[in-house]
C-alpha positions as CSV (number, residue, x, y, z in Angstrom):
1,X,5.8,18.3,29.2
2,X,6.7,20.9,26.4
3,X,5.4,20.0,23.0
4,X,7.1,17.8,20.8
5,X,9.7,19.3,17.8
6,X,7.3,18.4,14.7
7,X,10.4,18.4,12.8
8,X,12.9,16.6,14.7
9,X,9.6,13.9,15.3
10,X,9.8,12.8,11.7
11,X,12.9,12.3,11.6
12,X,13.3,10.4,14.6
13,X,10.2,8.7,12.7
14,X,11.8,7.6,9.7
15,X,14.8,6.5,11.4
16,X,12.3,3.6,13.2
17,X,10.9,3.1,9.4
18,X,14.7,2.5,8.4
19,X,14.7,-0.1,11.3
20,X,11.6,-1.8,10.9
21,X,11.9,-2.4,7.0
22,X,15.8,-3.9,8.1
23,X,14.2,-6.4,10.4
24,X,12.0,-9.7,9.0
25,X,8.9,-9.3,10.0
26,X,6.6,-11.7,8.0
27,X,3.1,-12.9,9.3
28,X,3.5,-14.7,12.5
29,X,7.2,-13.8,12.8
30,X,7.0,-9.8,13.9
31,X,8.2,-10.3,17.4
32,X,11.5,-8.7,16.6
33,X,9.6,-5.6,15.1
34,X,7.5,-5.1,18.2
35,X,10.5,-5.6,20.3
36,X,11.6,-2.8,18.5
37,X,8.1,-0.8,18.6
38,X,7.8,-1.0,22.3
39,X,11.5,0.1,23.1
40,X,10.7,3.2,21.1
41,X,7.3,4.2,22.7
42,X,9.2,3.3,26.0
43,X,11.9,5.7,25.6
44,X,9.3,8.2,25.0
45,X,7.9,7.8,28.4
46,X,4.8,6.4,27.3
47,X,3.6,2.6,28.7
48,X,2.4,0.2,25.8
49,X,0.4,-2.5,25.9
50,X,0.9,-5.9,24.8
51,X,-0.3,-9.0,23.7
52,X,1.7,-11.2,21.4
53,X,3.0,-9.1,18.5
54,X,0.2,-6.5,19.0
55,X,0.8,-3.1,20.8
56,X,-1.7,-0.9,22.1
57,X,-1.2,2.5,24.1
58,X,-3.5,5.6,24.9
59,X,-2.6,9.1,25.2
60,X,-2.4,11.2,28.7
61,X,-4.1,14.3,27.8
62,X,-8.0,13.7,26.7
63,X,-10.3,15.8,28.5
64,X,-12.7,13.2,29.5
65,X,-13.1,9.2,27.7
66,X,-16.3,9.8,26.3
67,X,-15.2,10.2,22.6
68,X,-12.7,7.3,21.4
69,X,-10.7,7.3,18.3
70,X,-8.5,4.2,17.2
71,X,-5.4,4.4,15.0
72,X,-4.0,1.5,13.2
73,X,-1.8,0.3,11.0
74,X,0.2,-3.3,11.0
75,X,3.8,-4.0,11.5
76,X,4.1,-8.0,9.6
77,X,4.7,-7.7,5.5
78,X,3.9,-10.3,3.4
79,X,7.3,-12.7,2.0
80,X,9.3,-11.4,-0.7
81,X,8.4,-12.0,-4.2
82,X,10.5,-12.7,-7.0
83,X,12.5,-9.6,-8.6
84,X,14.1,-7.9,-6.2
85,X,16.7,-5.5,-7.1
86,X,17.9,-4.7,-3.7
87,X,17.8,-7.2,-0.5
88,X,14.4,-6.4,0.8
89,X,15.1,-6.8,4.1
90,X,17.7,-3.7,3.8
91,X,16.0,-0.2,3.9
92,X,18.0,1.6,1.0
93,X,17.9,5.8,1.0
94,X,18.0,7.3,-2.7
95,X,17.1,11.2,-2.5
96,X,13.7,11.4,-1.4
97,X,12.6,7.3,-1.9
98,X,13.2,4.3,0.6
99,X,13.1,1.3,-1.1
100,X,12.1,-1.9,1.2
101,X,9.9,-4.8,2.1
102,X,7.0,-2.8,3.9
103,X,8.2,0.3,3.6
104,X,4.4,1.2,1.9
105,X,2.7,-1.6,3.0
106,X,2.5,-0.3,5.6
107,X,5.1,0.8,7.3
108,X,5.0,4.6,5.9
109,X,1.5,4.4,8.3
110,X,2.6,2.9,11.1
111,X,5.9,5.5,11.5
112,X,3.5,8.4,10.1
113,X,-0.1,7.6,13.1
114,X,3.4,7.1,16.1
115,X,4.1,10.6,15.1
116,X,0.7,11.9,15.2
117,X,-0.1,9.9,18.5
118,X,3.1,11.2,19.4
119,X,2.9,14.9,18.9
120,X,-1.0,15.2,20.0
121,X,-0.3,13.5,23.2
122,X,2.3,15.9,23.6
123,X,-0.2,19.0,23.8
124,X,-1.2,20.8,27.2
125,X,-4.6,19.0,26.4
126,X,-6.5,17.1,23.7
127,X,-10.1,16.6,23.3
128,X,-10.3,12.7,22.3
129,X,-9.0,9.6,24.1
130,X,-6.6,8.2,21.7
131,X,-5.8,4.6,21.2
132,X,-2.8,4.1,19.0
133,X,-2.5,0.4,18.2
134,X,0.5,-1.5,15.8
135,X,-0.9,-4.7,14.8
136,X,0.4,-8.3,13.4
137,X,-0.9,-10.6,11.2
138,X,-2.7,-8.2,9.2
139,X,-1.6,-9.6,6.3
140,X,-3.3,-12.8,6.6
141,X,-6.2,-12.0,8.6
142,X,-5.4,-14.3,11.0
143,X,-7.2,-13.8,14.6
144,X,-4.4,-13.1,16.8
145,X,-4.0,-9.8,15.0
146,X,-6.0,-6.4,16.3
147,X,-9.7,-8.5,16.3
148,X,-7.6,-10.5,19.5
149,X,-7.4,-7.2,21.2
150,X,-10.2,-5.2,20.7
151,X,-12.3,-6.7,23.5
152,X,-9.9,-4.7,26.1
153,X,-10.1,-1.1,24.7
154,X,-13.7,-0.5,25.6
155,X,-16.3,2.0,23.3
156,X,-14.3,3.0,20.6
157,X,-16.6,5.2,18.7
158,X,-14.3,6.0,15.5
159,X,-11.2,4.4,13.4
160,X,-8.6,6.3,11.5
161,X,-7.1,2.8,9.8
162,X,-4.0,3.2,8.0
163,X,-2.9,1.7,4.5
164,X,-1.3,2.9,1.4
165,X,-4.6,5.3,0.0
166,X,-2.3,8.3,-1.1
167,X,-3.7,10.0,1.7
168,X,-7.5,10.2,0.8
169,X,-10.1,8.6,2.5
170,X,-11.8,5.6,2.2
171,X,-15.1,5.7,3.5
172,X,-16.0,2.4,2.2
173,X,-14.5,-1.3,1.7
174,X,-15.2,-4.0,0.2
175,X,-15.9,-7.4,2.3
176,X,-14.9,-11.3,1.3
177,X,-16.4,-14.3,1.3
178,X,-14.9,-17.4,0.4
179,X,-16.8,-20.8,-0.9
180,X,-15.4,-24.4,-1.2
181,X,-17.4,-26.0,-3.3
182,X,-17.6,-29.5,-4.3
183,X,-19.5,-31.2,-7.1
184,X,-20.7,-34.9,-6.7
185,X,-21.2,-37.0,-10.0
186,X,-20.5,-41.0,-10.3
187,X,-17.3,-42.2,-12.1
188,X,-16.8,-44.5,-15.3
189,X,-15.0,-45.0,-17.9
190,X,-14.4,-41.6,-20.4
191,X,-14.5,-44.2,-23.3
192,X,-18.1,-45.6,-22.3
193,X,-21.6,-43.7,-21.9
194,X,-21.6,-43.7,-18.3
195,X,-21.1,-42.2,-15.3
196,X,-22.1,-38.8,-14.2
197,X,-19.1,-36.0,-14.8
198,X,-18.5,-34.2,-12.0
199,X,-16.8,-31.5,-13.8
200,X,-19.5,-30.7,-16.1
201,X,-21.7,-30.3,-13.2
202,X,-19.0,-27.6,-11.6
203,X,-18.7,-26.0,-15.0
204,X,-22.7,-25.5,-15.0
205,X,-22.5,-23.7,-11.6
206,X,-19.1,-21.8,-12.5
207,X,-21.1,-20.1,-15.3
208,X,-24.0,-19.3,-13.3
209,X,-21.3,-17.9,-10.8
210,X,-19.3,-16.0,-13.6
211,X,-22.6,-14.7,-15.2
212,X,-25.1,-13.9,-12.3
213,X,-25.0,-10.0,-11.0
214,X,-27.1,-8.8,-7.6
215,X,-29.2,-6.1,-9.0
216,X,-28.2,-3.0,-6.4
217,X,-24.9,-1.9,-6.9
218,X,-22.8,0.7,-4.9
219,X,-22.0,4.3,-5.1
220,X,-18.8,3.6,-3.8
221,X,-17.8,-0.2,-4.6
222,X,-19.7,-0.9,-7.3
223,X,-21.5,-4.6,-7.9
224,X,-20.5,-7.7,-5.9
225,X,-17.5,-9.6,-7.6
226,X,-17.9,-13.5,-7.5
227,X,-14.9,-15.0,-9.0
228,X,-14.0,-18.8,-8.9
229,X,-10.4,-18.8,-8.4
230,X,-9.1,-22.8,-8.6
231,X,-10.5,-26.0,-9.5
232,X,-9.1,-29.4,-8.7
233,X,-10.9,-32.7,-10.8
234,X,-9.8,-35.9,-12.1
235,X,-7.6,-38.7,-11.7
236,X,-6.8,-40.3,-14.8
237,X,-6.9,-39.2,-18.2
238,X,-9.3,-41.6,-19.6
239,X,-11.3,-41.7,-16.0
240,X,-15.0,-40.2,-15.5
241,X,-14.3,-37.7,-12.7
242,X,-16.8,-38.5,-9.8
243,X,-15.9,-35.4,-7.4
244,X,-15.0,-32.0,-8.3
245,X,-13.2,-29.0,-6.0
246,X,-13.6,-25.1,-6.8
247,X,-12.8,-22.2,-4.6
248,X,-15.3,-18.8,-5.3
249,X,-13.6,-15.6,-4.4
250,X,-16.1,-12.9,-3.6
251,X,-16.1,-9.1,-2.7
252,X,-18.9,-7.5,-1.4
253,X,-20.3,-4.4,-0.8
254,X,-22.3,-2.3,1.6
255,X,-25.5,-3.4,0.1
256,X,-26.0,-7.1,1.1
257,X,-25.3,-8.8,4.2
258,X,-22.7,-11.6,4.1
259,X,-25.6,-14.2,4.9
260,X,-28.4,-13.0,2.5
261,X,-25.1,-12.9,-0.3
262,X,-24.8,-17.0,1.2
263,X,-27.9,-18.0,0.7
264,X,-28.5,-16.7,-2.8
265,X,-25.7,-18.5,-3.7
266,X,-26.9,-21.8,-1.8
267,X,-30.4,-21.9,-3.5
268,X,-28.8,-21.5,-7.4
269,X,-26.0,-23.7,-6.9
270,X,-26.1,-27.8,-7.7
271,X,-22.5,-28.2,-6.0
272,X,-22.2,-28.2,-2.2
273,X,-20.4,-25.6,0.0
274,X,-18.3,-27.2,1.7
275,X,-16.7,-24.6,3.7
276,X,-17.0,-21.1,4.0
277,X,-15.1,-18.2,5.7
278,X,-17.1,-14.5,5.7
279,X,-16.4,-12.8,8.7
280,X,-14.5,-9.9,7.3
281,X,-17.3,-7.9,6.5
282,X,-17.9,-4.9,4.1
283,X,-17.1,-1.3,5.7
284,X,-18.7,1.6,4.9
285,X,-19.2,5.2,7.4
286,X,-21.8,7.6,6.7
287,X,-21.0,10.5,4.5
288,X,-22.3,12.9,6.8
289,X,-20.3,11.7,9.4
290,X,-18.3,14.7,11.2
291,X,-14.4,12.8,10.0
292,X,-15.7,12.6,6.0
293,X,-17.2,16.1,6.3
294,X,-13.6,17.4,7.6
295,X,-11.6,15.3,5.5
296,X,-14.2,17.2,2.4
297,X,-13.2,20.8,3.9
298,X,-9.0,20.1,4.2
299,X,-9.6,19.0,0.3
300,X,-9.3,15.2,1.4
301,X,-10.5,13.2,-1.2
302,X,-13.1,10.8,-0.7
303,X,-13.4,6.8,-2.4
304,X,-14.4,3.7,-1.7
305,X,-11.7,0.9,-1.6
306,X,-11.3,-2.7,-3.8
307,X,-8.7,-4.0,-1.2
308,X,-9.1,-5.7,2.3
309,X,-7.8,-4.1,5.3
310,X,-8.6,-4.3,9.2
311,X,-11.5,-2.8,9.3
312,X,-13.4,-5.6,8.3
313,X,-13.3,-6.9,11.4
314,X,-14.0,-3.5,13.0
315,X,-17.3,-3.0,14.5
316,X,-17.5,0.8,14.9
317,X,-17.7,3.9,12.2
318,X,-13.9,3.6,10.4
319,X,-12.2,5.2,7.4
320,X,-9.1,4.0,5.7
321,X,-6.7,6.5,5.3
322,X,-2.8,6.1,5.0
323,X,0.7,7.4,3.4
324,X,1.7,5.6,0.1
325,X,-0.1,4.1,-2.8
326,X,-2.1,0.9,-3.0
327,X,-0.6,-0.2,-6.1
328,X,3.2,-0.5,-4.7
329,X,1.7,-3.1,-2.5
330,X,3.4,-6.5,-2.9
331,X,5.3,-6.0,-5.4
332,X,9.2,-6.2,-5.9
333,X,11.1,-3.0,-5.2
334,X,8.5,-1.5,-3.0
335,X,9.3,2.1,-1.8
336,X,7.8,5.0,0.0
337,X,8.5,8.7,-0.3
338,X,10.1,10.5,2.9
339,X,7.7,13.5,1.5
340,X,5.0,10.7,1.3
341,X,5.5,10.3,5.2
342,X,6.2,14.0,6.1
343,X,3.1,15.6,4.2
344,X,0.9,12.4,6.1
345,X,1.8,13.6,9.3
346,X,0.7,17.1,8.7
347,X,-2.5,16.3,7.5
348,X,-3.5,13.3,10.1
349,X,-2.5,16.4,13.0
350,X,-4.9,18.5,11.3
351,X,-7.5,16.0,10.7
352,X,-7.4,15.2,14.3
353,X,-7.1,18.7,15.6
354,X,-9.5,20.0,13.4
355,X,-12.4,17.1,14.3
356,X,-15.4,17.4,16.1
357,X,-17.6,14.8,17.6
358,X,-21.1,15.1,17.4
359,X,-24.6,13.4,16.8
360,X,-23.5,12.3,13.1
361,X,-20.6,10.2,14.4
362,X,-23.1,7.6,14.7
């Protein structure tokens, strides 16, 4: 097998980013996009993987399994918000911009890591055993995404995880938890002095939640945001409120586990918690690993990340690394560069060519 055209690759790349943005592909709904994922890995003579609207494939060429590198990036988009100029669901070419629903969120990645699987796998040989996987349900973190699949891909001992980071490299993320909360007080009536008001009691543990700060705070993601983000009390205007609902929205850092962050909270709080999600963890890789110390020599900047991807369900070393900018994300009139994508593909190729393992890869 001769090695694949670089050139002629991303085009036929950005053709399939012209497709995908044309077809719906919303949380839960991306079966038409992996239809058309799989029939163009297929025509390339390669033999994905699937299960649901996840697709998985490994290239041909590694010398020998013993170093594993993942890339990732998702297929499903969030719905369309308000303000659309175009039809979202229409990929629409102006000069060097395509302007569509996913188009950097994050389908500039996914079209941009099938190229680079694409053109390494093409090689006379390749040092790593590469797992390219195209995942659903990103977007709402919902289980049947790429934590569904990772139990059948064995030792992976690095991830490459694309999103919108203008190309530099995130070598930390930040983690959420998220509280229900309820307050318990004793009803009456507002015009008497009785009853026990639930909503004061909420407001008293809202400040403490709005005022307290953990003491260590991170290099890379800075303190732990706690953020209460809705409140539901009352029934009646002129009714003491007896129960009262809040939701606390928190990102963490690589400093405190999810439990110890739990538990702090538990012990200063007079409301009970209800319910709690918080297994999409904090990321963070070791500077010194060999991927940031070749990222630092191709002039690849380094950060750490506010926003939630897939690697917080990730349970190896993993940076976050993709074509486009974070701040497109959801909004109306989302677009990507074709230079964007082009330039991306060059430098993953490099990274990955230029990549060693070793005993820092933890």
């Amino acid at each position: 097998m001769s090695v694949i055209d670089l050139k002629n690759l991303k085009k036929e790349c950005i053709k399939l980013l012209k497709k995908l943005i044309s077809t719906p592909s919303l949380s839960k709904e991306e079966h038409k996009t992996a239809d058309i994922l799989e029939s163009f890995l297929r025509k390339r003579k390669l033999n994905p993987k699937r299960k649901d609207n996840n697709l998985w494939v490994e290239n041909h060429n590694y010398d020998n399994d013993h170093y594993t590198i993942l890339l990732n990036s998702h297929h499903d988009t969030i719905k369309p918000s308000n303000g659309w100029e175009t039809d979202p669901f229409l990929a629409k070419e102006y000069g060097n911009k395509i302007i569509g629903l996913g188009s950097n969120d994050a389908g500039g990645s996914v079209v941009s890591l099938i190229a680079t699987f694409l053109y390494i796998n093409s090689l006379p040989k390749f040092k790593y055993k590469l797992i390219l996987i195209i995942s659903a349900e990103e977007e709402i973190r919902a289980t049947r995404g790429v934590e569904s699949i990772l139990c059948y891909l064995g030792k992976i001992n690095l991830g490459i995880i694309g999103e919108p980071t203008n190309m530099q490299m995130a070598i930390a993320e930040k983690g959420l938890i998220v509280l229900d909360c309820l307050s318990i007080g004793t009803t009456g009536h507002a015009a008497r002095f009785e009853g026990i008001n639930a909503l004061y009691l909420a407001i008293d543990d809202i400040i403490w939640l709005k005022n307290y700060v953990f003491k260590t705070k991170s290099d890379l993601l800075g303190n732990i945001k706690l953020t209460v983000t809705k409140i539901q009390c009352g029934i009646q205007r002129n009714v003491i409120p007896d129960t009262c609902y809040f939701t606390v929205d928190i990102r963490t850092n690589e400093i405190y586990s999810h439990e110890y962050i739990l538990n702090k909270i538990k012990k200063n709080l007079k409301s009970k918690i209800i319910s709690s999600s918080y297994r999409l963890k904090s990321s963070y890789i070791d500077p010194n690993h060999n991927i940031v110390k070749t990222a630092k020599n191709i002039n690849i900047k380094i950060f750490g990340s506010p926003t939630l991807s897939d690697q917080s369900v990730m349970n190896f070393p993993t940076v976050k690394l993709g074509v486009g900018d974070s701040s497109r994300s959801h909004t109306p009139n989302e677009y990507i560069f074709l230079s964007e994508i082009e330039n991306g593909i060059d430098l993953y190729i490099n990274l990955l060519l230029l990549l060693r393992s070793g005993s820092s890869d933890g």
